[in-house]
C-alpha angles and dihedrals in degrees: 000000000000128000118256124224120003106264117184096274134105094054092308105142123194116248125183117230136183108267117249107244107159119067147183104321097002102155109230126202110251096243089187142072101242095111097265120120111169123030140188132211112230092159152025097199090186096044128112126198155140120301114279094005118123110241118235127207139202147219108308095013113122118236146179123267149201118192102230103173124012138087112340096255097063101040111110093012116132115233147172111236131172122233108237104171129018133184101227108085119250125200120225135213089259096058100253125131113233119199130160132193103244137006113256138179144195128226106236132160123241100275080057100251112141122255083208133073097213146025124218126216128006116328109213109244092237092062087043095060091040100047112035099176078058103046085049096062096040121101102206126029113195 
């Protein structure tokens, strides 16, 4: 008869992640400058789950985006962005709680460079250290 469930044994070990807080078709605010002001999520290209169960992603993964309000050369347009902020609080090694008020992307290309020349509003430190090209052009890292 099999196991059920996974436990922490058999060499499993417990490590803290950030908790996934943005879904399929969340809308993101535009943090750059690239003419895009409100994104939505149509795909989590590094994430792995269950059979017919949306992936989520977190604070400094890349996902797929469409442009859903913004100039009319990017509406429509299908993007990477990084997600740089996100509402649902998020524990770090240290012990602290991280929440922001809203949930928030830039518009990068593949190798991960901004389209953008500027972010507006804080960059999570974990996207920061994940993503350098992003933590050069923010203004503020918390």
């Amino acid at each position: 008869m099999a196991k059920r469930g996974k436990g922490l044994g058999g060499g499993i070990t417990y490590r803290p992640g950030i908790s996934a807080g943005l879904h399929h078709e969340s809308i993101l605010t535009c943090a750059d400058n690239s003419g895009a002001k409100f994104v939505m999520i149509i795909g989590v290209p590094s994430a792995k789950s269950r059979i017919r169960r949306l992936a989520s992603a977190a604070v400094g993964d890349k996902v797929i985006v469409s442009v859903k309000q913004g100039t009319p050369e990017t509406r429509r347009q299908i993007f990477h962005a990084v997600i740089v902020r996100q509402r649902k609080p998020f524990r770090r090694a240290d012990g602290t709680w991280v929440q922001f008020e809203d949930n928030a992307g830039v518009i990068v290309t593949e190798e991960g460079e901004c389209k953008g020349t500027e972010i507006r509003g804080p960059v999570a430190k974990e996207a920061a250290e994940r993503w350098p090209k992003v933590a050069g052009l923010s203004s503020m890292i918390m």
